[in-house]
N, C-alpha and C positions, 0 to 999 in steps of 0.2 A: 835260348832264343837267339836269333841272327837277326839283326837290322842291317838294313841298306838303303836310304832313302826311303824309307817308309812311316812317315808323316801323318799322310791321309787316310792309314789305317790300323796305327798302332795302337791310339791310345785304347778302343774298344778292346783289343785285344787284352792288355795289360790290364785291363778292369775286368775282365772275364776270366785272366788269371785271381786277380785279386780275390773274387768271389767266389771262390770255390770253396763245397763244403769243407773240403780235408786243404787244409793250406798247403803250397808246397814249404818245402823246407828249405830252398834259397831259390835264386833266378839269377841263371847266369847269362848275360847278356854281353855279345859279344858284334860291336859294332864295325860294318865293311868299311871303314873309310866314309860314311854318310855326305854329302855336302848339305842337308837340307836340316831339321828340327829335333830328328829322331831321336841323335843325344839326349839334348834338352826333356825333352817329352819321357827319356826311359830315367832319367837322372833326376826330375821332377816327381814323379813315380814311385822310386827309390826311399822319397825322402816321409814319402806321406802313410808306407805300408810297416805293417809290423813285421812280415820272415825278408832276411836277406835279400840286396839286391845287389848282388857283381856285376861292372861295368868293364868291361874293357874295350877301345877302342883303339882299332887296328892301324899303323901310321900309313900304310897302302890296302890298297881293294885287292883281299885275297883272292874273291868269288865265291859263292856261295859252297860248294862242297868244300872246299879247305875252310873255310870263315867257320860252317858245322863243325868241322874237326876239331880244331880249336875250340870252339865252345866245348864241347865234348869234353875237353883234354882237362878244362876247368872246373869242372862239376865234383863235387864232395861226396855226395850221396850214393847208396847203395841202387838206387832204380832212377834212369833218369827219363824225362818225356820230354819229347822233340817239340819248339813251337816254331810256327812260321807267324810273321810280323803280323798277317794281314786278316787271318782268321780271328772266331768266335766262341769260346769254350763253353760247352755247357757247365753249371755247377756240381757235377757230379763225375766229371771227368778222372779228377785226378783220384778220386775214394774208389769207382769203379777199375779203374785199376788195378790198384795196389792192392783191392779184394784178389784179383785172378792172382799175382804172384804171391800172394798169400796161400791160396788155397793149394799150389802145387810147387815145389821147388824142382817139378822139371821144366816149368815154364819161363822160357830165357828172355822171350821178349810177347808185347802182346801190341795188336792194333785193333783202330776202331772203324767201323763204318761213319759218313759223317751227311749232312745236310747240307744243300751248295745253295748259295746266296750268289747274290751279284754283286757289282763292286756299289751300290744303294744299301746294301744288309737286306733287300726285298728276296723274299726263298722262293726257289724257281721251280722248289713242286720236285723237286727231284733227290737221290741220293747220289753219294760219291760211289758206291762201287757198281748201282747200275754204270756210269757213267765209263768204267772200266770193263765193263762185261765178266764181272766178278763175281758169277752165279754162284746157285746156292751148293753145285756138287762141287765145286773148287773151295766152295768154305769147310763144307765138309770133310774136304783131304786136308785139310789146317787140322779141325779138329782130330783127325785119325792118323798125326805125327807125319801127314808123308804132303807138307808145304814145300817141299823141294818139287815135286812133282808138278806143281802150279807156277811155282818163281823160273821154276828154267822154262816152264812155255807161254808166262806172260810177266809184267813186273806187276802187282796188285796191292802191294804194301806200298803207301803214301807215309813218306816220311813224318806229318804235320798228324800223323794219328798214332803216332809208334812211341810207345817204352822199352825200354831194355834192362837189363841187367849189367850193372858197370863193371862187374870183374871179371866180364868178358871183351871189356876196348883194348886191351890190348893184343888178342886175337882178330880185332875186326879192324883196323887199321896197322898203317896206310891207307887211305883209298885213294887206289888209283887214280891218277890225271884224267880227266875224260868221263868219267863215273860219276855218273848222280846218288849222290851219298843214300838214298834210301834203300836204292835197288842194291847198292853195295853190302850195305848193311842186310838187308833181310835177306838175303841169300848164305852169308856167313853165319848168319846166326841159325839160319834155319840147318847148317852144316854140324851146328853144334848141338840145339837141344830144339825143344818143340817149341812153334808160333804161336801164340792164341789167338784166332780171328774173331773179334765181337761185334756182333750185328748188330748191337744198339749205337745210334748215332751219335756221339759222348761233345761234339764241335759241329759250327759252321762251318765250310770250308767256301770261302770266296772266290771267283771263279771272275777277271778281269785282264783288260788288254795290257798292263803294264808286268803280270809275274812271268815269271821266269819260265817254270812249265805248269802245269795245270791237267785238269782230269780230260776225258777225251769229249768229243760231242756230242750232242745226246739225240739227234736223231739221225734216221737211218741214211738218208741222204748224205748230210756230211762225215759218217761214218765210211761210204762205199767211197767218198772221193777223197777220203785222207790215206784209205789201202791203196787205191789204183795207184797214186806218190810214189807211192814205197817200192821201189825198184833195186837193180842189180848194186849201186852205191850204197844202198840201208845197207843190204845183206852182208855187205865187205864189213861197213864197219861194224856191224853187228859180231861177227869173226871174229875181228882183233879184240872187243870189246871182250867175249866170251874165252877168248885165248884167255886174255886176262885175269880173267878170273880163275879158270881154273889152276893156271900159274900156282894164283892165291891159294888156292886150297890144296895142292901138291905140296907147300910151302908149310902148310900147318895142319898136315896129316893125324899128328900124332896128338893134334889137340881137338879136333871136329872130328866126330865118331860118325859123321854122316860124309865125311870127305869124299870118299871112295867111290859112295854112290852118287852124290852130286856129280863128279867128275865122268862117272860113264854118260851121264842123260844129259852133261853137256855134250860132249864126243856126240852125240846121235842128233843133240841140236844143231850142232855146227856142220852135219854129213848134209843136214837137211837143207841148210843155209847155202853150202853149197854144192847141193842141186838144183837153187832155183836162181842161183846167180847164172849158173850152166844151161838153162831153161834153152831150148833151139827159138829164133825168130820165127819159124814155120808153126801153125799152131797145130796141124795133126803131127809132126813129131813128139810132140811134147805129152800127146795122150799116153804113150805106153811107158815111158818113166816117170809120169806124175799118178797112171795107175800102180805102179810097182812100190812108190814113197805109199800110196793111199792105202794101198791093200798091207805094209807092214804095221799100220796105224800110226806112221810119224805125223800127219799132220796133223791129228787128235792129238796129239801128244804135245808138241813142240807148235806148233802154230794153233788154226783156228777153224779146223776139222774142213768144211763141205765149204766155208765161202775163201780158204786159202786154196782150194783145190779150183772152184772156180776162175777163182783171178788168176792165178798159174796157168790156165787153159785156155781163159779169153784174153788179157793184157800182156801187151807187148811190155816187156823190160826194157831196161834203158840199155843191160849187156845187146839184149838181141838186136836191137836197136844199132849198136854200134856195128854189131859186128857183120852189118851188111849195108854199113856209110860207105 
């Protein structure tokens, strides 16, 4: 677990650790620099539970993906599970886990579906992977080994519901500057062996104006107007972003048995990338190269099938935009 000024919603947290049918076997706590209680609160904690509790706390604010790392780097145990400060575990989290890496030792890391709360603990009627558009036939390409085919055309693994297999950290860092550690990680892991996606809710996942990032929105309105945003700057850094990775996985070829193929279905997400930074400002230009990505099936693939073909059709980019200031 990673703290960082979070106070107002740890302690439930750390007591929904504590309550768990299967206890963990230590909690390693790795503090950002806090200015506010958090210490105290995880170090009070400490003192009252029966399995381990490591504190470390950081003399500067790494940030949240390096601050994960570190924690990471700390951890003793054969399978470790990711917590974010501000969530709620259910009591079966940690047993239903460690069942799936039980039952299969090809499975390298597993996540969960989860329940979103508000920042009151009041449930908002909703789950976490509707809230990503993480239907049911992308769960199903989890189960049938081919999650790369889902991670390179959306990020659907939520850090704050993921385990792993530890004698694979050293294949999966570094992570990159820039890189939000979940998406980092389940892309390399999924490079290596199979994901297990479980549709049972196992956590709360709290959903408030102060985290970092959070799941998307859940109705269809603020859904259209967070895509129309998303112009010719996303797509760049989007690029550099996926350069990046595949870097990564050039790099540790000979250790991800799915490198190779990860590495082509980036190549086709980045061709796709850009062609829609290249989008013409004229909108009947743009019909006969947005048919030609539509008809080879990239944007099912790599985007978001019929409403990326829309927006590429109808919304002006911020390229096109410029490029006729």
């Amino acid at each position: 677990m990673c703290t960082f000024n979070g106070q107002r919603f740890l302690a439930p947290q750390l007591e929904s650790i504590a309550s768990q049918s299967r206890p963990p076997d230590e909690l390693v706590v790795c503090d950002d620099a806090s200015s506010d209680g958090s210490e105290r609160i995880v170090r009070d904690f400490a003192r009252r539970v029966r399995f381990p509790v490591r504190v470390t706390v950081n003399e500067r604010n790494l940030g949240s993906t390096k601050n994960f790392e570190k924690a990471l780097s700390l951890c003793t145990g054969s399978m470790v599970v990711l917590a974010d400060q501000d969530d709620i575990w259910y009591p079966q989290k940690l047993n239903r886990m460690e069942q799936e890496f039980r039952r299969s030792p090809e499975v390298v890391a597993v996540f969960s579906d989860a329940d979103l709360i508000d920042e009151h603990s009041t449930p908002e009627g909703a789950r976490l992977w509707d809230s990503i558009e993480f239907n049911r036939r992308e769960q199903g390409a989890f189960g049938r080994g081919k999650a790369l085919d889902v991670l390179v055309k959306h990020p659907v693994v939520t850090g704050a519901t993921m385990a792993f297999r530890m004698d694979i950290f050293p294949l999966i860092t570094p992570i990159v500057h820039g890189y939000v550690h979940d998406h980092w990680l389940s892309l390399l892991l999924a490079a290596r062996g199979k994901i297990l996606a479980i549709p049972e809710p196992l956590m709360q996942y709290r959903r408030h104006a102060a985290q970092q990032l959070g799941p998307g929105p859940l109705n269809l309105r603020a859904r259209i107007a967070r895509s129309i945003r998303v112009g010719a700057d996303s797509y760049r850094n989007e690029i550099r972003s996926w350069d990046q990775m595949r870097r990564a996985l050039d790099e540790r070829r000979k250790d991800l048995p799915q490198a190779e193929y990860a590495i082509n279905r980036i190549d086709e997400k980045i061709a796709l990338l850009r062609h829609r930074v290249r989008l013409s400002r004229t909108r009947i230009a743009r019909i006969p190269v947005v048919f030609w990505q539509a008809l080879s099936g990239n944007y099912w693939r790599y985007a978001m099938g019929w409403k990326s073909i829309a927006k590429d059709l109808l919304v002006d980019s911020a390229e096109g935009q410029a490029r006729t200031s």
